[in-house]
Backbone of each chain as ProteinMPNN parsed JSONL, in Angstrom:
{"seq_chain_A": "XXXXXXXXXXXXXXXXXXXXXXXXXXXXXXXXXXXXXXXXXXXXXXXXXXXXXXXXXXXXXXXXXXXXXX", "coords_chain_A": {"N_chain_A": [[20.879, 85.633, -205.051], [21.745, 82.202, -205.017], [21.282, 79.577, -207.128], [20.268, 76.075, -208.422], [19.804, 75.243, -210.888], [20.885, 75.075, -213.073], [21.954, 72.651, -212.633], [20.189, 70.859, -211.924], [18.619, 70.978, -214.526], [20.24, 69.827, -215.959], [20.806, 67.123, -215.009], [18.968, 66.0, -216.054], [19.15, 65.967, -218.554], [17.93, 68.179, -220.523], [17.406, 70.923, -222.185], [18.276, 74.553, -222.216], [15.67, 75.763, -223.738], [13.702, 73.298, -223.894], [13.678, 73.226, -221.041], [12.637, 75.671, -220.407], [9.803, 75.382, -222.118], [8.593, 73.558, -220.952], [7.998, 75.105, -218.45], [6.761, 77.493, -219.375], [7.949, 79.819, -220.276], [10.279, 82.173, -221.635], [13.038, 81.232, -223.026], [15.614, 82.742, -222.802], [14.556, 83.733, -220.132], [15.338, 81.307, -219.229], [17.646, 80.824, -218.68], [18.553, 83.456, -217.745], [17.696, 83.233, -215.312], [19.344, 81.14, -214.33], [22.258, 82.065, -214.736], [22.116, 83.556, -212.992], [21.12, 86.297, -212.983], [18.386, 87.26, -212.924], [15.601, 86.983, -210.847], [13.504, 84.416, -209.981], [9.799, 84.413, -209.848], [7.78, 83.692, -206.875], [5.665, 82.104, -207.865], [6.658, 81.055, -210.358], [9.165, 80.035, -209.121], [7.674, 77.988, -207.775], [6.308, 75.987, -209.716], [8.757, 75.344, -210.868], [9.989, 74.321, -208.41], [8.008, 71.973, -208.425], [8.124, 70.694, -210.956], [10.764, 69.808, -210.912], [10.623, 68.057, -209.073], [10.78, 68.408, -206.213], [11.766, 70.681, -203.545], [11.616, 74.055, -203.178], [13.53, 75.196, -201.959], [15.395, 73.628, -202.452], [16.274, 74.02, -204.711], [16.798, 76.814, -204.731], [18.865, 79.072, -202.578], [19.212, 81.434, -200.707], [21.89, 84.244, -200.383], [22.711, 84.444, -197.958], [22.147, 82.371, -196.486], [24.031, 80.455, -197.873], [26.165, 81.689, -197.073], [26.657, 80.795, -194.845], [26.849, 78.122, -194.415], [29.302, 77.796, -195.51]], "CA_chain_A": [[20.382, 84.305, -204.674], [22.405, 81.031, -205.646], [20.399, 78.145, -207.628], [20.637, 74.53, -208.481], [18.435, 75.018, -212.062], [21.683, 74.428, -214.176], [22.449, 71.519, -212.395], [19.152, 69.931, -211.948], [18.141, 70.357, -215.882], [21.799, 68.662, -216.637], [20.512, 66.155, -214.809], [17.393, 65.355, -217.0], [19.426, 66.367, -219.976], [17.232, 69.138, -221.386], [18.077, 71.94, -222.864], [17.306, 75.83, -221.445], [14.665, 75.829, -224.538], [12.914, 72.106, -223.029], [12.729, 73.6, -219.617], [11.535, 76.65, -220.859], [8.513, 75.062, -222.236], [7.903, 73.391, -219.801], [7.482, 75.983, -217.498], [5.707, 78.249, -219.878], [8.501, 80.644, -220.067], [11.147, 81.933, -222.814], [14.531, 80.462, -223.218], [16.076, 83.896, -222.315], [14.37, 83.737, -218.796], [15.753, 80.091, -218.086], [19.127, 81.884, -218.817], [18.706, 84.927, -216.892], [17.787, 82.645, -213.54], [20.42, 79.949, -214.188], [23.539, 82.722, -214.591], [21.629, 84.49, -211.478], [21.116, 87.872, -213.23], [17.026, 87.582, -212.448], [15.447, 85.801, -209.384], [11.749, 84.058, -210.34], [8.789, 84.895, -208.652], [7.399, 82.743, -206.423], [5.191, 81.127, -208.446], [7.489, 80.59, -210.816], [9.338, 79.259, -208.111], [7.03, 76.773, -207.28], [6.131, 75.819, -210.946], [10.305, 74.438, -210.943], [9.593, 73.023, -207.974], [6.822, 71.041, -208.919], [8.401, 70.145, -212.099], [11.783, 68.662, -210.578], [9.425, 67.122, -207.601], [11.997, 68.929, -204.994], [11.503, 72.01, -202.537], [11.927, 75.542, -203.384], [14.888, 75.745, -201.146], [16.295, 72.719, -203.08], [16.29, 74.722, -205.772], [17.289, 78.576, -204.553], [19.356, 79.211, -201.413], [19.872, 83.128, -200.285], [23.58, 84.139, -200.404], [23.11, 84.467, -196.315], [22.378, 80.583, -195.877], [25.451, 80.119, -198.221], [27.619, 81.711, -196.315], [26.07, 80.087, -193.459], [27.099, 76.812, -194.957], [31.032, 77.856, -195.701]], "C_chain_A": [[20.996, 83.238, -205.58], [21.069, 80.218, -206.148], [20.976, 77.194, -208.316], [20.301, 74.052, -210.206], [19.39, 74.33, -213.109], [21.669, 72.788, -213.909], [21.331, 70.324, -212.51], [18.698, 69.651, -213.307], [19.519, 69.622, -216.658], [21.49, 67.094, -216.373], [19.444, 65.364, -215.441], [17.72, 64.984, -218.563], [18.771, 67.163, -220.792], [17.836, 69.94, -221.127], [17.81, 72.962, -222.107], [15.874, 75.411, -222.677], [13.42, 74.482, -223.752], [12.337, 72.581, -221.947], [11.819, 74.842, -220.139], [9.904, 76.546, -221.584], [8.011, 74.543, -221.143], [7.542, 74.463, -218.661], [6.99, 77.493, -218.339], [6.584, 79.3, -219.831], [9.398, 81.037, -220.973], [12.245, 81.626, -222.201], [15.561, 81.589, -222.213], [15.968, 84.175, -220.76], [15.182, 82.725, -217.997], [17.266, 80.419, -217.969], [19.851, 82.764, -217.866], [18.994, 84.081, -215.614], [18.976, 81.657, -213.633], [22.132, 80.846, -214.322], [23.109, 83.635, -213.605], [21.594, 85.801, -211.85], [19.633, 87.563, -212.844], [16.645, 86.464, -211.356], [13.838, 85.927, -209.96], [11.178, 84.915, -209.505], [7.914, 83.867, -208.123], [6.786, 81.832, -206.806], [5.817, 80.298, -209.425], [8.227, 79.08, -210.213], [9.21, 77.35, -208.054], [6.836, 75.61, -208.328], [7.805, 74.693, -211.015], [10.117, 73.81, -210.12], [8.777, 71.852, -208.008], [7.368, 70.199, -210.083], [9.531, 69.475, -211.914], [11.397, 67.521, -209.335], [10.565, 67.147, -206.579], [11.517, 69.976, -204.426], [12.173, 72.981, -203.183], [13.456, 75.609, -203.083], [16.294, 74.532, -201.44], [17.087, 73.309, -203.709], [17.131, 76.293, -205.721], [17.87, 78.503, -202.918], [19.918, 80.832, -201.352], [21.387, 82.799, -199.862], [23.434, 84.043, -198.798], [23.515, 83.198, -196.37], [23.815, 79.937, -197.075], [27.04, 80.072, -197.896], [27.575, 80.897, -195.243], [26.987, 79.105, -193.394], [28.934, 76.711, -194.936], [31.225, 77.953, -194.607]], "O_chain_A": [[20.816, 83.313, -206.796], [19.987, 80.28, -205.564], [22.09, 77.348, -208.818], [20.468, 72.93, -210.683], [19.062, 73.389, -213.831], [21.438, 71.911, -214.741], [21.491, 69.21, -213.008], [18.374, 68.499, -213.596], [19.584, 69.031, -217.736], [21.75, 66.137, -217.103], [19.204, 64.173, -215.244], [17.156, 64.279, -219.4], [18.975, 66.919, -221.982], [18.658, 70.038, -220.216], [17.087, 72.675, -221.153], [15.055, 74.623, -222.204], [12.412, 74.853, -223.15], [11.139, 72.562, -221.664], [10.593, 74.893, -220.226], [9.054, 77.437, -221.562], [7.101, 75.024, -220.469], [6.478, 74.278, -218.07], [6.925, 78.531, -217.68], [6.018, 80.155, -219.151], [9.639, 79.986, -221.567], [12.427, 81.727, -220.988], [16.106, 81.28, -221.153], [16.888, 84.681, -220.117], [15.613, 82.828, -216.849], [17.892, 80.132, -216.949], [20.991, 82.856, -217.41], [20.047, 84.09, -214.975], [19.546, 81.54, -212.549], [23.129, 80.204, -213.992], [23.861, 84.586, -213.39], [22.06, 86.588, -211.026], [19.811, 87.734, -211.638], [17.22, 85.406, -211.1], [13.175, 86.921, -210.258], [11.622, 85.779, -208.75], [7.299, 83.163, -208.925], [7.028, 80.704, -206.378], [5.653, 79.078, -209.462], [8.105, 77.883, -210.476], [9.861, 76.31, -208.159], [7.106, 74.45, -208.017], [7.794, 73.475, -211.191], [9.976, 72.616, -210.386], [9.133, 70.788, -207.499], [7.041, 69.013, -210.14], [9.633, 68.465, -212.611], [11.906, 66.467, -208.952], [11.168, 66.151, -206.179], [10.486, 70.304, -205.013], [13.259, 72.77, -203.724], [14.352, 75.995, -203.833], [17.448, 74.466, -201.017], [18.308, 73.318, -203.551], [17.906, 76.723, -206.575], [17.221, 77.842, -202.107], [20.925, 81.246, -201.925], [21.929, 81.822, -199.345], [24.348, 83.35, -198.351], [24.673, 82.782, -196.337], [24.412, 78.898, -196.796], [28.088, 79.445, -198.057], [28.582, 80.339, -194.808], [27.856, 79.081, -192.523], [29.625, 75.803, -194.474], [32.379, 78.037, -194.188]]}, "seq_chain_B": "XXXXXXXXXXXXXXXXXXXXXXXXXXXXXXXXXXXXXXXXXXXXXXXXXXXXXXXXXXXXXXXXXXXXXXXXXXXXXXXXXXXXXXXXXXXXXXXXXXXXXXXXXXXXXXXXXXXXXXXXXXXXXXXXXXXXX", "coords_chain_B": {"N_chain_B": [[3.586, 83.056, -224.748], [2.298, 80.622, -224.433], [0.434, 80.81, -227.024], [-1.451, 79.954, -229.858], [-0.109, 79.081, -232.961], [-1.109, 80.074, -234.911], [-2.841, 82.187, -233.634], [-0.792, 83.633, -233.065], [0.22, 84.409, -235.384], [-2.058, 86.133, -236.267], [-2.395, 88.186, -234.429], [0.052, 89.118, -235.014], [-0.007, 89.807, -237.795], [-2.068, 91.832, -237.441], [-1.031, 93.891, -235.0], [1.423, 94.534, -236.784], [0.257, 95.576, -239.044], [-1.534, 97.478, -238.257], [0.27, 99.346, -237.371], [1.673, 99.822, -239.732], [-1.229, 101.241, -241.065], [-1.211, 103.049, -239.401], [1.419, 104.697, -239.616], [0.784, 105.401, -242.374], [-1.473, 106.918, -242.395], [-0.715, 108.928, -240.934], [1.62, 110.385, -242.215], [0.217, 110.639, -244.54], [-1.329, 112.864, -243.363], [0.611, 114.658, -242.384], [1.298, 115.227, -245.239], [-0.851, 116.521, -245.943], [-1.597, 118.656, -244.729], [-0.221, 120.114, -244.576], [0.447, 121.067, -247.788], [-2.364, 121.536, -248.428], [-4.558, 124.094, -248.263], [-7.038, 123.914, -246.256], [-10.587, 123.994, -245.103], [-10.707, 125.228, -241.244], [-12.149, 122.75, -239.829], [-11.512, 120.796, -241.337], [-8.715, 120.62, -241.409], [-8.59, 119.778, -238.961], [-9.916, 117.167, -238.668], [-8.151, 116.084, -240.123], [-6.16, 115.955, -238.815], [-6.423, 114.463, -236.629], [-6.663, 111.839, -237.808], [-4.736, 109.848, -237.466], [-5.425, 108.903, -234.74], [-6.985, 106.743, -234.531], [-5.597, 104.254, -235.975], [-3.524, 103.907, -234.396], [-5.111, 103.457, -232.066], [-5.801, 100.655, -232.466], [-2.884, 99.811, -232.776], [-2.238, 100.214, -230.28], [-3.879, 98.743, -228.79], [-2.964, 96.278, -229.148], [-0.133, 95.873, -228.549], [-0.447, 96.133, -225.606], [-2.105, 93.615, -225.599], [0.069, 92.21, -226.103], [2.476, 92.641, -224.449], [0.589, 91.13, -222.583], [0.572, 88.942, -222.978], [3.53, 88.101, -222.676], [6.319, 86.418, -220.371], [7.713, 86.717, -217.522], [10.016, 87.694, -216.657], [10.507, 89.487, -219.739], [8.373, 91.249, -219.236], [8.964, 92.439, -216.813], [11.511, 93.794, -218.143], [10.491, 95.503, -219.847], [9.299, 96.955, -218.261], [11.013, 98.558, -217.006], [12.47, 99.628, -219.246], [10.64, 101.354, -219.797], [11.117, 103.157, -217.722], [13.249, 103.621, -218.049], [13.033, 105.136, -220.153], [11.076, 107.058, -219.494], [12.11, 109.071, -217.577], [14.168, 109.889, -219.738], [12.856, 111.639, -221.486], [11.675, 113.429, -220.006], [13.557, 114.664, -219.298], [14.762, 115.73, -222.298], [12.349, 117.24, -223.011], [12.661, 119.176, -220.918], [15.316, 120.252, -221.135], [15.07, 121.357, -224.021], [12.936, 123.337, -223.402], [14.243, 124.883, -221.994], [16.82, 125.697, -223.231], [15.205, 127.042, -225.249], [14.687, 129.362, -223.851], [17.056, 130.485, -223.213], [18.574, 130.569, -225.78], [16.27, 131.525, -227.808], [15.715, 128.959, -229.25], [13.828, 128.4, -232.029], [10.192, 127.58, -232.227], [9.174, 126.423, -234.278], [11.042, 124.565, -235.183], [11.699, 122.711, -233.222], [8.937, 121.637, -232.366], [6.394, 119.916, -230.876], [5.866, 118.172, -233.526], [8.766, 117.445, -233.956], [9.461, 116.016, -231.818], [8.174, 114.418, -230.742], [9.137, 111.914, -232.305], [11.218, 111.078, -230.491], [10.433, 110.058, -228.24], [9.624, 107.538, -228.292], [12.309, 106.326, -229.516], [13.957, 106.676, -227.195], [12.53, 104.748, -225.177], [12.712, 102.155, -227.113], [15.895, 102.415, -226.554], [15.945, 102.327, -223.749], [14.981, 99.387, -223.817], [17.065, 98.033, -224.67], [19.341, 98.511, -222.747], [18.075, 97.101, -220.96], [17.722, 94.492, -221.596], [20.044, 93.927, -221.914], [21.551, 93.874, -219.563], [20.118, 91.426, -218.448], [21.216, 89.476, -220.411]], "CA_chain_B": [[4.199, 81.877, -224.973], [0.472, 79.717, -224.908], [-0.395, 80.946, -227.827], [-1.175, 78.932, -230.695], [1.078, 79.578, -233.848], [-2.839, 80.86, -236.116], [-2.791, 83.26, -232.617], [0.298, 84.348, -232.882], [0.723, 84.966, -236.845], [-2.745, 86.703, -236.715], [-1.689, 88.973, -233.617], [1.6, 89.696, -235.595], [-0.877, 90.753, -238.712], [-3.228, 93.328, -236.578], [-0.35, 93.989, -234.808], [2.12, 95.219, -238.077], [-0.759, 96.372, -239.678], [-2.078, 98.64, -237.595], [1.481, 100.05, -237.242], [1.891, 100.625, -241.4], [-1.692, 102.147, -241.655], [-0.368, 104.262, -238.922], [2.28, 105.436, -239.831], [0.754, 106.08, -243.395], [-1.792, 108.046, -242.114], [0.354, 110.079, -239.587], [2.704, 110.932, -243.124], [-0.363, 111.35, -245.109], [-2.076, 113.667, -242.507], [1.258, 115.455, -242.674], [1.192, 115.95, -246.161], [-2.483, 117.111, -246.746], [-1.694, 119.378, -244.064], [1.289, 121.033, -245.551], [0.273, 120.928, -249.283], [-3.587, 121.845, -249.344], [-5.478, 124.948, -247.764], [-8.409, 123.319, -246.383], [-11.373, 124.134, -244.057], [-10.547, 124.797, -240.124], [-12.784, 121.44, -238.988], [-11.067, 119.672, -242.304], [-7.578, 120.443, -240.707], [-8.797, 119.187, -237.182], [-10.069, 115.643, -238.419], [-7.254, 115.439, -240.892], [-4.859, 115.729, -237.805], [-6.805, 113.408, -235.697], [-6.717, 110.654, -237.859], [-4.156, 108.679, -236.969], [-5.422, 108.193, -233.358], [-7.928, 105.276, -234.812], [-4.889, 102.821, -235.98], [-2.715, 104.222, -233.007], [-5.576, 103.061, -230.525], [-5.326, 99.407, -232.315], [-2.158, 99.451, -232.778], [-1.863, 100.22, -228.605], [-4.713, 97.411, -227.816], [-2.227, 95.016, -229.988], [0.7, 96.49, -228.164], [-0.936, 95.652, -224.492], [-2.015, 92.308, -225.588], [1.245, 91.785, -226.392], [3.084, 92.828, -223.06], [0.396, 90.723, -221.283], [1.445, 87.484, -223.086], [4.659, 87.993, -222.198], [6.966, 86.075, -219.389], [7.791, 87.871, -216.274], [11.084, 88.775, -217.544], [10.231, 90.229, -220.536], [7.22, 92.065, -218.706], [10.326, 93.283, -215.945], [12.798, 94.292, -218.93], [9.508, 96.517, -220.077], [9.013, 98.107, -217.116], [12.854, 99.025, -216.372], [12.603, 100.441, -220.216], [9.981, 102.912, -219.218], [11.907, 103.731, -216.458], [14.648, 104.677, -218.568], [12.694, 106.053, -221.483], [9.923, 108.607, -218.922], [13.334, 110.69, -217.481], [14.584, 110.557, -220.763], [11.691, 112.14, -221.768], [11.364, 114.367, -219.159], [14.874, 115.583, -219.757], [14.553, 116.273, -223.406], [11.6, 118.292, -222.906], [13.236, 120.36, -220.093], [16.405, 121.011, -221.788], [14.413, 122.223, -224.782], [12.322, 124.462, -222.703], [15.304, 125.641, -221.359], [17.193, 126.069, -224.599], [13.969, 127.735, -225.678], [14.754, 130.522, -222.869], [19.336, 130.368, -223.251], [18.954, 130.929, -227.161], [15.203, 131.398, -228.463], [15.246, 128.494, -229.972], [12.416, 128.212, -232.815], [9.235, 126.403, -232.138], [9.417, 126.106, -235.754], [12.51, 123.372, -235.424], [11.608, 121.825, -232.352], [7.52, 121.553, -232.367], [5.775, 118.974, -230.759], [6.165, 116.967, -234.543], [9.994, 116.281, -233.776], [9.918, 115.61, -230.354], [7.733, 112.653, -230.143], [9.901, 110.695, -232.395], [12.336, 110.792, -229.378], [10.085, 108.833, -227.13], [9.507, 105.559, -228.592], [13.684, 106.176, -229.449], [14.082, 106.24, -225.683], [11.782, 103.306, -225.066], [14.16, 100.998, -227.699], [17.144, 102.669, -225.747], [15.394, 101.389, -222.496], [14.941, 97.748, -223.896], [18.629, 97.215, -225.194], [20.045, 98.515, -222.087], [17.576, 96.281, -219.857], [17.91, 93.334, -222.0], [21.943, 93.755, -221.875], [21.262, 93.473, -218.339], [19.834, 90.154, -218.137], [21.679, 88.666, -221.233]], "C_chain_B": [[3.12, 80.448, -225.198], [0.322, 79.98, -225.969], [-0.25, 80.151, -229.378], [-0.158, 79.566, -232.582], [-0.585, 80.12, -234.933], [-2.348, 82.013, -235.198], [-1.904, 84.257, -233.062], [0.739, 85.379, -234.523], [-0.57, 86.322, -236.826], [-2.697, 87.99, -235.926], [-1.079, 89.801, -234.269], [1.062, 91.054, -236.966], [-1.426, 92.216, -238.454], [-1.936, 94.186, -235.743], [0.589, 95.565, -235.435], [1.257, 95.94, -238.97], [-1.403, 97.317, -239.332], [-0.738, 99.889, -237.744], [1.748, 101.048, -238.452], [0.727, 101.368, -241.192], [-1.699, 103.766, -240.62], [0.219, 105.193, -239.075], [1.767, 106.563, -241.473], [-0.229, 107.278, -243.364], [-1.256, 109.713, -241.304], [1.124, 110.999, -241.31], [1.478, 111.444, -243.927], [-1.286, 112.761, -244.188], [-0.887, 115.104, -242.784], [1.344, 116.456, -243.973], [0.127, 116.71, -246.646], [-2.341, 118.684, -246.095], [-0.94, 120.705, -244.319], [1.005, 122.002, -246.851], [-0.977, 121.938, -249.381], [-4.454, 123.033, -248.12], [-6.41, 124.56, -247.148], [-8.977, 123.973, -245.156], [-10.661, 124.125, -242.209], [-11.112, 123.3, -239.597], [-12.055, 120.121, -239.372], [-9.962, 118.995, -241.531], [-7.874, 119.487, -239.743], [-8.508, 118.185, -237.508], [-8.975, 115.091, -238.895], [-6.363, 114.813, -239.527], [-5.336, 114.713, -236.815], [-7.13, 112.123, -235.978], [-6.081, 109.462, -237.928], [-4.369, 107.981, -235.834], [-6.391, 106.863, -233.946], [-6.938, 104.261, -235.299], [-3.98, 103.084, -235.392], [-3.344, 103.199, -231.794], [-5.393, 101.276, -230.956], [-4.336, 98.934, -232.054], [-1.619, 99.083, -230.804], [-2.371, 99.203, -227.91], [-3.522, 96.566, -228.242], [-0.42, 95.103, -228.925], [0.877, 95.856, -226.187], [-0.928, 94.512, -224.599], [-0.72, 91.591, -225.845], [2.584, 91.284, -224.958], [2.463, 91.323, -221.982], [0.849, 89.049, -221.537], [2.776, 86.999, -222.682], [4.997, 87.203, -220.8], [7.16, 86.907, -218.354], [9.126, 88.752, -216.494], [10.941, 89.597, -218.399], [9.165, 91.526, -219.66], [8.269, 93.556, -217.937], [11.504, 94.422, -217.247], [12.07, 95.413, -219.658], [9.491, 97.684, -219.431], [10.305, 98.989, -216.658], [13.097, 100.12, -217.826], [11.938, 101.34, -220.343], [10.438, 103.683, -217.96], [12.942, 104.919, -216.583], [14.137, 105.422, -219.236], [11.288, 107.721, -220.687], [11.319, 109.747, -218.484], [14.113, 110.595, -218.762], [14.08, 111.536, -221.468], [11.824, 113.243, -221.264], [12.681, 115.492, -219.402], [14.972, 116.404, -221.266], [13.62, 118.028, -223.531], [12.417, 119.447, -221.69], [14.292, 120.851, -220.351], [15.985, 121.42, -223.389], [14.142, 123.284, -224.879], [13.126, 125.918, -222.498], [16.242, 126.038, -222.457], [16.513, 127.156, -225.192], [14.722, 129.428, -225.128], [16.075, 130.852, -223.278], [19.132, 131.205, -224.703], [17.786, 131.607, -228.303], [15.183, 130.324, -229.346], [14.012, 128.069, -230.563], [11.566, 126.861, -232.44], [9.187, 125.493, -233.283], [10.193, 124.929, -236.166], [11.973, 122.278, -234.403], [9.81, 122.19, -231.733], [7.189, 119.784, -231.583], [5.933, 117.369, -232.013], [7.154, 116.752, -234.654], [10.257, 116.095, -232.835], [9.696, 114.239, -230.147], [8.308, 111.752, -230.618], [10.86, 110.193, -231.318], [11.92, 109.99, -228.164], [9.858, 107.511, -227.129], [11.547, 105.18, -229.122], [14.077, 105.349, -228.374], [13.589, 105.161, -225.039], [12.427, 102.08, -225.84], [15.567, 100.976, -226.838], [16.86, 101.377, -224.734], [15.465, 99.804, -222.665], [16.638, 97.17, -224.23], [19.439, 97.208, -224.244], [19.297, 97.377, -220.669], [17.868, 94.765, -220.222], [19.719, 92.845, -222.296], [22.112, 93.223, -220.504], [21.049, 91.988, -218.116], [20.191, 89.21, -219.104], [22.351, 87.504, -220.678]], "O_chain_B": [[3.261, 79.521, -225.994], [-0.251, 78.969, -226.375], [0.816, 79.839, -229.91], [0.233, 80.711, -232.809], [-0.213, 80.739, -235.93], [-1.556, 82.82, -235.684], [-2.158, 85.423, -233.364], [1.275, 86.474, -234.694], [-0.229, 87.416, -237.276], [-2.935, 88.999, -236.59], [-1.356, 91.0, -234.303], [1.344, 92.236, -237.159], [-1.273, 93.293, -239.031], [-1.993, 95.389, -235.999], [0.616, 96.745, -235.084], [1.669, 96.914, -239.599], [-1.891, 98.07, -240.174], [-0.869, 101.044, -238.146], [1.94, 102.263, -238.47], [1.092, 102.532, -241.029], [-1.994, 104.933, -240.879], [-0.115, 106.351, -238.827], [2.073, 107.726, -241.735], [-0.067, 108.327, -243.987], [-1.451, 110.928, -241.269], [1.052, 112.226, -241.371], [1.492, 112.661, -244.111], [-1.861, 113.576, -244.909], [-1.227, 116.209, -243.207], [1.417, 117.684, -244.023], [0.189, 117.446, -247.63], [-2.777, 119.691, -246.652], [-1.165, 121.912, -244.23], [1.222, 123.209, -246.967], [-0.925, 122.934, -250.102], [-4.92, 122.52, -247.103], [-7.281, 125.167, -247.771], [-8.253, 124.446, -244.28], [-10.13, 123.071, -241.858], [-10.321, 122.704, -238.865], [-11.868, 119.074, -238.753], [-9.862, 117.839, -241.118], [-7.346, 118.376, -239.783], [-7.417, 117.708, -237.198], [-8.578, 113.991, -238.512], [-6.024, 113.653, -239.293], [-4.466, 114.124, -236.173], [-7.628, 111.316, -235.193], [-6.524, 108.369, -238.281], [-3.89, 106.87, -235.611], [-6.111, 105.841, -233.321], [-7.368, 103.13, -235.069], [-3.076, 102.36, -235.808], [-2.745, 102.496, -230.979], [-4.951, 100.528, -230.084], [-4.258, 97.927, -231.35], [-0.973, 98.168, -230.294], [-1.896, 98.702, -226.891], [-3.048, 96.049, -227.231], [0.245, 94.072, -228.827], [1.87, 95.365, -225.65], [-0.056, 93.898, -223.985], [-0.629, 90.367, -225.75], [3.208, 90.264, -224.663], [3.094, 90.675, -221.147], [1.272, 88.221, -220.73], [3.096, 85.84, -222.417], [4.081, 87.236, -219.978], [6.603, 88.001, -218.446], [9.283, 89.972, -216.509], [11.227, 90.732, -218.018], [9.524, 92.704, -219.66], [8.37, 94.76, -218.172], [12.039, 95.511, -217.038], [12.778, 96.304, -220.127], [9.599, 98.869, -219.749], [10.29, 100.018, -215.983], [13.713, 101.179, -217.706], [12.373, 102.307, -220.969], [9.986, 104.711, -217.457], [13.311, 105.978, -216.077], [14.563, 106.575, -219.172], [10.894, 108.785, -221.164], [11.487, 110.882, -218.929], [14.926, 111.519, -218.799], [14.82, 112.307, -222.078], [12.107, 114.184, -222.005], [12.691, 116.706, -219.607], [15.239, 117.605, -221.3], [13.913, 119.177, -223.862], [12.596, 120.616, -222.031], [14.488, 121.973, -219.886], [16.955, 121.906, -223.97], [14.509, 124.139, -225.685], [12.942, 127.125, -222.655], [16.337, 127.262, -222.373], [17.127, 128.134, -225.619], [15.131, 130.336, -225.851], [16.022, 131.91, -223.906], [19.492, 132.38, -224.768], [18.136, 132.094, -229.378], [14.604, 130.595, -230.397], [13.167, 127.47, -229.897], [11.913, 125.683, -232.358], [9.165, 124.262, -233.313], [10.068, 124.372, -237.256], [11.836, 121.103, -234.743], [9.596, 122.929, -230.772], [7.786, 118.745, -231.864], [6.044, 116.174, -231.737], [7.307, 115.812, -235.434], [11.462, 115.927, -232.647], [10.371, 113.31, -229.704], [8.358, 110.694, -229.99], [11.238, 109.022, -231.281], [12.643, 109.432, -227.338], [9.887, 106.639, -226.26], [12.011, 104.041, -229.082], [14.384, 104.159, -228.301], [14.352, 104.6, -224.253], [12.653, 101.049, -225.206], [16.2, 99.974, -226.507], [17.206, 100.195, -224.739], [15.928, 99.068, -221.794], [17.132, 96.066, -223.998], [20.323, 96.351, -224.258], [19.917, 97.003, -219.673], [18.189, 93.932, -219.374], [20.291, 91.836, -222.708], [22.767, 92.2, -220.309], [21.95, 91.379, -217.539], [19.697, 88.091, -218.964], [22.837, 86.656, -221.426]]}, "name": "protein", "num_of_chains": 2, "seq": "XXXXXXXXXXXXXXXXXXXXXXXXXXXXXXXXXXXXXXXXXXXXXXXXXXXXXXXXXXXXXXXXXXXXXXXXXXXXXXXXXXXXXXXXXXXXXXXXXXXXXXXXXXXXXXXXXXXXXXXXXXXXXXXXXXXXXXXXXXXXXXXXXXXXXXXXXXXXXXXXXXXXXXXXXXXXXXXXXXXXXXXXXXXXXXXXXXXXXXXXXXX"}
């Protein structure tokens, strides 16, 4: 599953460590999901969405709808 | 990751502390056991008294896991994954050794095996946490 997380906390200018507080999570996790080795869990999820005030699917797009897209 | 930095140091305390008087009982249990003749019942309790800063050390151990992130929790669970058929293997090529060569109970007893499961359980975390580096 592709995501947007690098791009969107570039855009705020915080750090992995920043977001990672904010979403109640370690540094290591915001890591894992932003080089796509782990995929959240929904709540998670939602938690980023809530916190960039964007949609889930802003945020995460399945490799299908990627290819979709090319 | 909530927890307040008193929480966390005093955690870390009960925690590490449970662990040392652990371990020192586990070594002194060994040695009394070794060294001194004593009563059948003596033996028993001697040998059963490490399970009382085992069982804290295990509540401290749990509470630990459940504070954890979902990753960490995941990179847990993937390290018991690895470390139960490691396990399982050890013991069955033992067994089986046992049968191939007679090897002595005497060498390979129950008291050097188990160091090999909390081994396997570190294994498990370095190769799960390589994973998601």
């Amino acid at each position: 599953m592709k995501n947007r997380l690098r791009v969107l906390r570039a855009e705020r200018k915080w750090s992995q460590a920043d977001l990672a507080e904010q979403l109640g999570v370690s540094r290591q996790t915001v890591n894992a999901i932003e080089t796509e080795k782990y995929e959240p869990s929904i709540s998670l999820a939602f938690k980023m969405a809530h916190l960039f005030e964007t949609r889930i699917e802003d945020i995460f797009q399945s490799d299908d709808n990627s290819n979709s897209e090319t | 990751m909530d927890k307040s930095n008193a929480t966390s140091v005093r955690d870390a305390v009960l925690g590490y502390g449970s662990l040392i008087v652990w371990a020192i009982c586990y070594i002194g249990a060994l040695f009394l056991l070794r060294k001194f003749q004593l009563e059948g019942w003596v033996r028993v309790a001697i040998a059963l008294l490490p399970i009382l800063p085992f069982v804290l050390f295990l509540s401290m151990v749990l509470a630990e896991i459940r504070s954890l992130d979902e990753l960490w929790r995941r990179i847990h669970l993937e390290a018991l994954a690895i470390a139960f058929p490691l396990a399982v293997l050890l013991l069955m090529i033992l067994g089986l050794m046992e049968l191939a060569t007679g090897l002595s109970p005497n060498d390979w007893s129950y008291r050097h095996v188990w160091i090999f499961l909390p081994i396997f359980y570190a294994i498990g975390v370095l190769v799960s946490v390589r994973r998601y580096k």
